[in-house]
C-alpha positions as CSV (number, residue, x, y, z in Angstrom):
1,X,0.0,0.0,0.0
2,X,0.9,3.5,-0.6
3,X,0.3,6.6,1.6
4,X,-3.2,7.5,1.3
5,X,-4.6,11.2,2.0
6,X,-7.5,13.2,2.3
7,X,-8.9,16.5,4.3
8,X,-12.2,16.5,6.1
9,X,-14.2,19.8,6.4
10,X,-15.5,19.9,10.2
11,X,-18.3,22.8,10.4
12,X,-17.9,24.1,14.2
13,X,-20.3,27.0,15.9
14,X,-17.9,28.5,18.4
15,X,-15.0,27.3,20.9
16,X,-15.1,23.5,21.9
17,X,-14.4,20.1,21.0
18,X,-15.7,18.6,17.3
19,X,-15.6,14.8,17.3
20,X,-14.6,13.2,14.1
21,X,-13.1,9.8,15.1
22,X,-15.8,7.8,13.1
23,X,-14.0,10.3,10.2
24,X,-11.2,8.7,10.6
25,X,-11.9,5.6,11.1
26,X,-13.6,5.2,7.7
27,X,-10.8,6.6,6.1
28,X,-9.1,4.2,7.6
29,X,-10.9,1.3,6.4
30,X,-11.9,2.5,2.6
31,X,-8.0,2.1,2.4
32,X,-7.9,-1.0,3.0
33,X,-4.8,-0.7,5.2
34,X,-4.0,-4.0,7.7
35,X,-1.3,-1.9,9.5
36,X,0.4,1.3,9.4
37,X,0.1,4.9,10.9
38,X,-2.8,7.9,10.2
39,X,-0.9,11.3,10.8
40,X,-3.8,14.1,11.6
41,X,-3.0,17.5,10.5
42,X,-5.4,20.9,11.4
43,X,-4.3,23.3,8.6
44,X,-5.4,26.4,11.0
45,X,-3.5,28.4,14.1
46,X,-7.0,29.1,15.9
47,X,-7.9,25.5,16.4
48,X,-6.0,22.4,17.6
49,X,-6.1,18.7,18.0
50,X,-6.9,16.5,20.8
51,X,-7.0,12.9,21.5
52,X,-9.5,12.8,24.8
53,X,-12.2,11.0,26.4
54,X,-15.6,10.4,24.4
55,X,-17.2,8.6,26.7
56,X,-18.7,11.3,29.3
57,X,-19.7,14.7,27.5
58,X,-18.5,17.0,30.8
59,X,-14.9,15.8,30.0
60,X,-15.0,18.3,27.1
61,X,-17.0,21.0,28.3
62,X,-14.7,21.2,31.4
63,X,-11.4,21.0,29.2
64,X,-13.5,23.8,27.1
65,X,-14.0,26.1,30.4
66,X,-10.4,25.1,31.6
67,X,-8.7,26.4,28.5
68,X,-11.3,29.6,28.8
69,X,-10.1,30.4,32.2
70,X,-6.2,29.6,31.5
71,X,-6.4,32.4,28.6
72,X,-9.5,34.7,28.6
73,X,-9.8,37.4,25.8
74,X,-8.8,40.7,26.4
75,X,-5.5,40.3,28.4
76,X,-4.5,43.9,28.4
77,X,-0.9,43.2,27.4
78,X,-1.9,41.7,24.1
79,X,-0.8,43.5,21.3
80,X,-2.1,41.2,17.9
81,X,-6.0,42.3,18.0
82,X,-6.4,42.8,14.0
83,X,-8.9,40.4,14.4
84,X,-10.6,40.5,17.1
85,X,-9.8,39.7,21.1
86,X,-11.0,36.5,20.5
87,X,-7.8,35.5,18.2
88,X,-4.9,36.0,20.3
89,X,-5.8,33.9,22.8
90,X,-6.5,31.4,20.2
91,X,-3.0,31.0,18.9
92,X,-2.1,31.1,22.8
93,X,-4.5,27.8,23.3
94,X,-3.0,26.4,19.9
95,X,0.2,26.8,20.9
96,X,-0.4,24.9,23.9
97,X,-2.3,22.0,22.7
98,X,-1.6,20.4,19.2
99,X,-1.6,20.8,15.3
100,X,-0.8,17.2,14.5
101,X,-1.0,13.5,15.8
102,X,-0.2,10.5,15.2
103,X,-2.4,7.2,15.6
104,X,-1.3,3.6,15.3
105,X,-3.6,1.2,12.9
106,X,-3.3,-2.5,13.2
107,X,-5.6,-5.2,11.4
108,X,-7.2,-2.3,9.8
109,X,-8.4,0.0,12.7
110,X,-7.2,3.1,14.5
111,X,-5.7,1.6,17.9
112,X,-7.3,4.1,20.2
113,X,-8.4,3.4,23.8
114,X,-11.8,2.4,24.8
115,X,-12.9,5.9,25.5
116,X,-10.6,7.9,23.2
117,X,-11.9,10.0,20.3
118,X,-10.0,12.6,18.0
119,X,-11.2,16.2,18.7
120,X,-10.9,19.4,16.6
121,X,-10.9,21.9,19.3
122,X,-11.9,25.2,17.9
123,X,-10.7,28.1,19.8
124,X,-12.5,31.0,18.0
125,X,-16.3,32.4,18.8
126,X,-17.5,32.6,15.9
127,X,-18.5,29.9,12.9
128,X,-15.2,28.5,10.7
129,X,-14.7,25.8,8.3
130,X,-11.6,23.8,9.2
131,X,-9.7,21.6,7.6
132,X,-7.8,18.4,9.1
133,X,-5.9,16.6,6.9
134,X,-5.8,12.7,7.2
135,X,-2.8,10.7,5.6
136,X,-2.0,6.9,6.2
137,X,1.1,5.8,6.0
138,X,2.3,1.9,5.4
């Protein structure tokens, strides 16, 4: 097998945490793949990556309020505001999380925990389209 790639569109409504593990997963099995790696790639600095629990919905929404308390918007040393006081702290939560990840597949599936799901975690208040790119490697 060669690598296989493609980007998925996830459609978010404001900060927090955009499953798309069934995404992947499918990706993973229309290639036909028995083993290898799938590299996950965010192509944005507003948003991240996360591998967390998808078991219990109040996992997210505190990780969501943590990250909101850890940096607020309008931190009156911040200097980049071009577009808006939402997007500094953004980057900030970007830069702390991550923009790419890499997950194990054996006998054709992603080897994630029991309770793990991969999360696009949108930093920014208002409506984006973001793109995460998806490649399998042999």
């Amino acid at each position: 097998m060669q690598g296989m790639q493609t980007t998925l569109t996830i459609s978010t409504r404001g900060p927090g945490l955009y499953e798309f593990t069934d995404e992947a997963a499918r990706f993973v099995r229309s290639a036909g793949a028995d083993e290898g790696q799938l590299t996950v790639f965010v192509r944005h600095t507003s948003a991240s990556l996360l591998i967390q629990e998808n078991a219990d919905p109040d996992v997210r929404r505190d990780l969501n309020e943590f990250f909101r308390r850890l940096v607020p918007e309008n931190m009156d040393w911040i200097v980049h505001t071009t577009e808006g006081p939402d997007d500094m702290p953004a980057h900030i939560k970007a830069a702390l999380t991550h923009t790419s990840l890499a997950i194990p597949v054996s006998g054709g599936r992603l080897l994630l925990g029991t309770w793990q799901g991969l999360y696009l975690f949108e930093h920014r208040r208002h409506p984006h389209q973001r793109q995460v790119v998806l490649h399998l490697s042999p």
